[in-house]
C-alpha positions in Angstrom: 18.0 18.3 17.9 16.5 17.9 14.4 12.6 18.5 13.8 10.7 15.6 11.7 8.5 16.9 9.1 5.4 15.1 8.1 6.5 12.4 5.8 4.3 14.4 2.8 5.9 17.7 2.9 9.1 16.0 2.1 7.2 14.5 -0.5 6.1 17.6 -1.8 9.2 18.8 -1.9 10.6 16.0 -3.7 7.9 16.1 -6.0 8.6 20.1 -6.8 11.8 19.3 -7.5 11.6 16.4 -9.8 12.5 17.2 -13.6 9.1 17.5 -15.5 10.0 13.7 -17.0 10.1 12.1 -13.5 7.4 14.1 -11.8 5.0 13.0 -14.9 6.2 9.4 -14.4 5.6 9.5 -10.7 1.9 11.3 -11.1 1.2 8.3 -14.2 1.3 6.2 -11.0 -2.0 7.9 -9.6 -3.9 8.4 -12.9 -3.3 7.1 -16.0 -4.2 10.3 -18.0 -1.5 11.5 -19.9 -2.5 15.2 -20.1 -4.0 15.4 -16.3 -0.3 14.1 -15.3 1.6 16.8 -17.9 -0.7 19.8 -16.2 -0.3 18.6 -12.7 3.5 18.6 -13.1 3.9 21.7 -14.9 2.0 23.6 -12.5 4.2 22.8 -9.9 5.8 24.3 -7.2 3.0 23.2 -4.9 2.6 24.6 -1.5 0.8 22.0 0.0 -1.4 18.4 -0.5 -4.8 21.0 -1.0 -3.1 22.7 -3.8 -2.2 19.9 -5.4 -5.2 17.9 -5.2 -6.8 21.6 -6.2 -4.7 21.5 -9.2 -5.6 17.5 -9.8 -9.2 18.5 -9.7 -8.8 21.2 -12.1 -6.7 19.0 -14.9 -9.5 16.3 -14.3 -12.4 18.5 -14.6 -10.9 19.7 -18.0 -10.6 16.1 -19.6 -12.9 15.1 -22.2 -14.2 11.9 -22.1 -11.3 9.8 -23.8 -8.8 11.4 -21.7 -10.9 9.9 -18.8 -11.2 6.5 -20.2 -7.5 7.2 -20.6 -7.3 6.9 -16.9 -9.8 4.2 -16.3 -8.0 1.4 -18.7 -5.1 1.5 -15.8 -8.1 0.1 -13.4 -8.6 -3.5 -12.3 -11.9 -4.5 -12.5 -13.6 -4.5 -9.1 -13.2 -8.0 -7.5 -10.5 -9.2 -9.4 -8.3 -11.4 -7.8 -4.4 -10.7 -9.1 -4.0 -14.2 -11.4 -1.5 -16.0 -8.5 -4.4 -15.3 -5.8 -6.6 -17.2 -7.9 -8.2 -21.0 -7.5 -6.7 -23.3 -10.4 -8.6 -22.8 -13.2 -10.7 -19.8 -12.3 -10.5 -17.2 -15.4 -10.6 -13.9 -14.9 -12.8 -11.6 -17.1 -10.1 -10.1 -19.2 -6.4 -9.2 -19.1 -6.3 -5.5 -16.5 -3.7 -4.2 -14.5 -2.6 -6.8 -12.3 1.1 -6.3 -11.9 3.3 -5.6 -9.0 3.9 -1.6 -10.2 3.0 0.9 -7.7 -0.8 1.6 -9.4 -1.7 -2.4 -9.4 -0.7 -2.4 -5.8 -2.5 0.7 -4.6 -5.5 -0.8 -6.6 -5.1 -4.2 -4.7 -5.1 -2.5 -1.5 -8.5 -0.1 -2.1 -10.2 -3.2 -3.3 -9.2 -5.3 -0.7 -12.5 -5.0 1.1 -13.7 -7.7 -2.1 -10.7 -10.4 -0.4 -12.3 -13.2 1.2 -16.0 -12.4 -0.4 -18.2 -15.4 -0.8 -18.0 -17.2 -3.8 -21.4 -15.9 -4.6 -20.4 -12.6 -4.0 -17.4 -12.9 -6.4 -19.6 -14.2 -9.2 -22.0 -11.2 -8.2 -19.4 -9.1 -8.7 -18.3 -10.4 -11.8 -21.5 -10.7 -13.7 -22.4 -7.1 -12.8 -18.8 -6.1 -14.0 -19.3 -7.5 -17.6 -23.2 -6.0 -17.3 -22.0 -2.9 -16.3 -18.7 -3.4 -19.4 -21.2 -3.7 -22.0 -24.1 -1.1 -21.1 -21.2 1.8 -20.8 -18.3 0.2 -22.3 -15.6 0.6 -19.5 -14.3 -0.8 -16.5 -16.4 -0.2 -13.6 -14.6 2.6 -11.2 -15.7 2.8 -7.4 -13.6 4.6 -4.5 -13.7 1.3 -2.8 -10.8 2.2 0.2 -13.0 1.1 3.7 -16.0 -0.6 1.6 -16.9 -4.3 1.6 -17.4 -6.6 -1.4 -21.3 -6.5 -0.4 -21.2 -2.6 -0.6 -19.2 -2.5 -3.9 -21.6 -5.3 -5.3 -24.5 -2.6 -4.1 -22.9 0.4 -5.7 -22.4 -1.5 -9.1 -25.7 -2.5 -9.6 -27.4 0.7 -8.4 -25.5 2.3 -11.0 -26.2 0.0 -13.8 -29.3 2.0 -14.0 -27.9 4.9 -15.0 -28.1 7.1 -17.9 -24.9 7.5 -19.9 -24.3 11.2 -18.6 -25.3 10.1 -15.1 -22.8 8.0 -15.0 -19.8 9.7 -16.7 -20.7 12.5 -14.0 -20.4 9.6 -11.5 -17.2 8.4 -13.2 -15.4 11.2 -12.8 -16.3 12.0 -9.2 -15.0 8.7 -8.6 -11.9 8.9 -10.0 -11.2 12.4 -8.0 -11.8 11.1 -5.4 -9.2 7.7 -6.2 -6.6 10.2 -7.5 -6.5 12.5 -4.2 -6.1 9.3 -2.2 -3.2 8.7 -4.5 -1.5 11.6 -4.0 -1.1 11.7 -0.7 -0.1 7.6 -0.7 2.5 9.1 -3.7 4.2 11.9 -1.6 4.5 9.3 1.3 6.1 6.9 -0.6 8.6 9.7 -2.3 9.1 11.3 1.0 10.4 7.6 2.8 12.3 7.5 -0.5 14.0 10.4 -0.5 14.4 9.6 3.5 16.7 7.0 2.6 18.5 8.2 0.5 19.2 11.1 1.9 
């Protein structure tokens, strides 16, 4: 009789025993920051998801701004429809992350509460992305997993009134809070991986 683990552990495992090069290229897929990725993998073995979303918080925490807008030019904007979901001859606001890789597809999935939003809503959510673009001069970053486009559209425009270190504070919680979703998606996906091909 064999004993199934948790799909994660074997993640982790997998994970732990990447060479640096792969386990970098496989965190690059939950945040964009080159350095948090490089501190993240070297201080593996990890024993468990809390250590390594410990450890994630920690390289985070220690990234000066531009390693943080590092991260955030991997982000779609919020409400962007991928270019083949969208009605001919709707533009989007500028060339983001939109392919089929593993990060464009988690994106797609924690904004999907946006699908199917009103037209008005889209626009909405457009206007206040370029607003939002030019008062702080970066893409817009929500933890949008379980929120509708309504709710996003909210959360943007409450935060347009923001000071600038307001909202870097807010940025940052954000994106902690994207990344630790992440990981665990990244060791499930590594851990069925490694399932079949074992």
């Amino acid at each position: 009789m064999t004993i199934e683990r948790p799909v994660g552990v074997a993640g982790l495992e997998v994970l732990n025993s990447l060479p640096a090069r792969a386990a970098r290229a496989e965190l690059l897929t939950c945040c964009a920051s080159r350095r948090w990725a490089d501190e993240v993998a070297a201080g593996r073995p990890y024993p468990g998801l809390p250590a390594l979303r410990s450890a994630s918080a920690v390289a985070l925490a220690a990234r000066d701004w531009a390693g943080i807008r590092e991260a955030l030019a991997a982000h779609p904007r919020l409400g962007d429809r991928p270019h083949h979901e969208r009605p001919q001859g709707e533009r989007s606001q500028g060339e983001r992350p939109q392919g089929g890789d593993r990060e464009a597809a988690w994106s797609r999935g924690e904004q999907s509460g946006a699908d199917g939003a009103a037209a008005e809503v889209r626009a909405a959510l457009a206007a206040g992305n370029r607003a939002y673009e030019e008062r702080f001069g970066h893409v817009f970053l929500l933890c949008a997993t379980g929120l509708g486009a309504a709710e996003m559209l909210a959360a943007l425009r409450a935060r347009l009134g923001n000071d600038t270190g307001t909202e870097q504070a807010v940025v940052r919680y954000e994106l902690t809070r994207i990344v630790d979703l992440r990981l665990a998606k990244l060791l499930d996906v590594i851990g069925e991986a490694n399932g079949r091909n074992a």
